[in-house]
C-alpha positions in Angstrom: 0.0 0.0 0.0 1.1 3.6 -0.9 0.5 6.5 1.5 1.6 9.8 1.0 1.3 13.7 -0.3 2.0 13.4 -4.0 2.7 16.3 -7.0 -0.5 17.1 -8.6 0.9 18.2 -11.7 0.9 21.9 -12.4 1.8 22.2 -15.8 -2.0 23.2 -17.5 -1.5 26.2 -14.6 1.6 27.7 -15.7 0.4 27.3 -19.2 -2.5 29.6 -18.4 -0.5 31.5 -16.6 1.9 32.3 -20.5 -1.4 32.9 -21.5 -2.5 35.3 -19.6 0.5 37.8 -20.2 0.3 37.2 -23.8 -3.2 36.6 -24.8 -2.4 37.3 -28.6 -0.2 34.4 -29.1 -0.8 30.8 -30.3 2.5 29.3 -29.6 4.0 28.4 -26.3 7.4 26.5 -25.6 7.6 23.6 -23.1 11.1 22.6 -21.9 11.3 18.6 -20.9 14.4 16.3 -19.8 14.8 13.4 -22.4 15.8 11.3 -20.2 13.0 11.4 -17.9 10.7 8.5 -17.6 7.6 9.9 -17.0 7.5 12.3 -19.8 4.8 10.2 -21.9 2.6 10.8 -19.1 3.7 14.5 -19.1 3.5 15.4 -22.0 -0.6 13.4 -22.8 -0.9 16.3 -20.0 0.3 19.4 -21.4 -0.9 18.3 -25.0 -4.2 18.4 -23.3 -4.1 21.5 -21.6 -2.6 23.1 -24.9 -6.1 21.5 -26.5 -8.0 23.2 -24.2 -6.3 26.7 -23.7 -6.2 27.1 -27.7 -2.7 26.9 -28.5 0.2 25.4 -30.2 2.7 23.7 -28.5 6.4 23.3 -29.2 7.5 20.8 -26.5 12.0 20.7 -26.8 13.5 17.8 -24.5 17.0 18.3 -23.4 19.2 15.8 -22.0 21.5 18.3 -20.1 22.7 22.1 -19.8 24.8 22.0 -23.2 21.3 21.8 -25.2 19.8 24.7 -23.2 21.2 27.3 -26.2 20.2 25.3 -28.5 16.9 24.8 -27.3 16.2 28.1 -27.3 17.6 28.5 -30.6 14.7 26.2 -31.6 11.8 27.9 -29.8 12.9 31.6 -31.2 12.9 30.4 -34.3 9.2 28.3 -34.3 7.9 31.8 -32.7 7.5 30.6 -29.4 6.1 33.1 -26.7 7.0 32.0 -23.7 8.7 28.7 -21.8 7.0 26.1 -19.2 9.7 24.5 -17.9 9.1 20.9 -16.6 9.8 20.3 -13.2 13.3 18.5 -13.2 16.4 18.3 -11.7 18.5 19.1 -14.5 16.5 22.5 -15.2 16.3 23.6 -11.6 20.4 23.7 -10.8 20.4 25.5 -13.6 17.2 28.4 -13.4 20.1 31.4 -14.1 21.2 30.2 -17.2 17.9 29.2 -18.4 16.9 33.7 -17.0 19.5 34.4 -19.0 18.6 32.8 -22.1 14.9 34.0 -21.3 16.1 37.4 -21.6 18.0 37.2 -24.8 15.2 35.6 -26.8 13.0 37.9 -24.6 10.8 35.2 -23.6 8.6 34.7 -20.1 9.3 31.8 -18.4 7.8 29.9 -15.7 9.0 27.4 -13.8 9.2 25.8 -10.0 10.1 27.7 -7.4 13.7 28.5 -7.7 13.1 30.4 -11.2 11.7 33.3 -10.0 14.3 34.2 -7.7 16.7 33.3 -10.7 15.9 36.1 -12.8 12.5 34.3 -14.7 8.7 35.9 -14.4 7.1 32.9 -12.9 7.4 30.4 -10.5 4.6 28.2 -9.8 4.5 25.0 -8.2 2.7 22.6 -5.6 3.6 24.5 -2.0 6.7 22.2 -0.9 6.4 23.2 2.7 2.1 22.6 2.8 3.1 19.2 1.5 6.0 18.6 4.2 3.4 19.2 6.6 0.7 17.1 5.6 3.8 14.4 5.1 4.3 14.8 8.9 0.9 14.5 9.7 0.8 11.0 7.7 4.4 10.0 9.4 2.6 10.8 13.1 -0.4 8.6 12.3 2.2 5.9 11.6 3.7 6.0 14.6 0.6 6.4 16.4 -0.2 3.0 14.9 -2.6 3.6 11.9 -1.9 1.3 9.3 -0.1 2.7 5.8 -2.9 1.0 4.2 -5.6 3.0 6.3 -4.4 6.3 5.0 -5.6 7.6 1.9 -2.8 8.7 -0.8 -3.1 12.4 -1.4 -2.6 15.0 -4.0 -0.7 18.2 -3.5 -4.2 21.0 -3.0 -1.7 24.3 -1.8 0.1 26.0 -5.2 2.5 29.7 -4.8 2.4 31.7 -7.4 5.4 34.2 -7.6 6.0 37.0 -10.0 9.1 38.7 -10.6 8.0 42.3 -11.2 11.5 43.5 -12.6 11.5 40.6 -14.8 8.4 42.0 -16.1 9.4 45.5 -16.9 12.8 43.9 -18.9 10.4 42.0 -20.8 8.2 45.0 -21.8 5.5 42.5 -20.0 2.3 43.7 -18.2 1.2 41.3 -15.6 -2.5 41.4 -15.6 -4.6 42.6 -12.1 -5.8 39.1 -12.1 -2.3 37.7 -12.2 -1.2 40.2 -9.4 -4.3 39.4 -7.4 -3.3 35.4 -7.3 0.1 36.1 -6.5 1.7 35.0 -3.3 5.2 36.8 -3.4 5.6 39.9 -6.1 9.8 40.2 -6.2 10.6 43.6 -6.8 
């Protein structure tokens, strides 16, 4: 039996989010890991949400930081207008470069938590620290004696939404009031 606080996903969210701050365009960029094994799942997922927001997407995998030029090469040139970036390892130790190339091609990104204090306009992700607590709670019932088994498996419910304002005003990007509204952090 599996017990547990899992990821919900939040991929169709930070598409909207692209969206949102550019509500004229049709084609949106989403950055994957090639090596990951859970990118068929991933990617039935965004195709969907790309179905039902009305857009185009160009999904790029990588297999490590020497593509990330490259990859953005790509993207530029298929007229992308902004980047979801897949929750990964390999993009996360690496949010600054990935800012940086953002800002060349002039492109909004969004990504976990770590890329918005790296220099991109959105992080948004399942609240790590809601689900470390709920984790607890499921650890104490445990050792209280309640079987694994007994307890339900559980989906991350708590997001953060973060917007890096400066970001923004590099970018020639208006956030829109309903953006700024839903925002936990605004980084100035």
């Amino acid at each position: 039996m599996i017990t547990g606080v899992f990821l919900s996903g939040s991929s169709s969210k930070r598409l909207e989010l692209l969206k949102e701050v550019r509500p004229q365009a049709t084609t949106f960029g989403f950055l994957m890991n090639a090596t990951n094994p859970i990118n068929p799942l991933i990617r039935k997922h965004v195709d969907n949400a790309a179905r039902t927001l009305g857009i185009n997407l160009e999904i790029v995998e990588v297999k490590d930081q020497s593509e990330f030029t490259d990859a953005f090469d790509r993207m530029g040139a298929r007229g992308v207008a902004g980047v979801v970036i897949n929750p990964d390892a390999v993009f996360s130790s690496s949010a600054r470069s990935i800012a940086e190339l953002a800002r060349i091609h002039k492109l909004p990104v969004v990504g976990d938590m770590g890329f918005v204090a790296a220099g991109n306009l959105f992080a948004f992700s399942e609240d790590y620290l809601a689900m470390a607590r709920r984790s607890a709670w499921h650890v104490d019932q445990i050792l209280k004696g309640t079987a694994p088994g007994d307890l339900a498996a559980e989906l991350s419910t708590v997001y953060r939404l973060l917007v890096n304002i400066k970001t923004a005003k590099e970018l020639g990007i208006t956030i829109p009031p309903s953006v700024l509204a839903c925002a936990d952090e605004l980084i100035e």
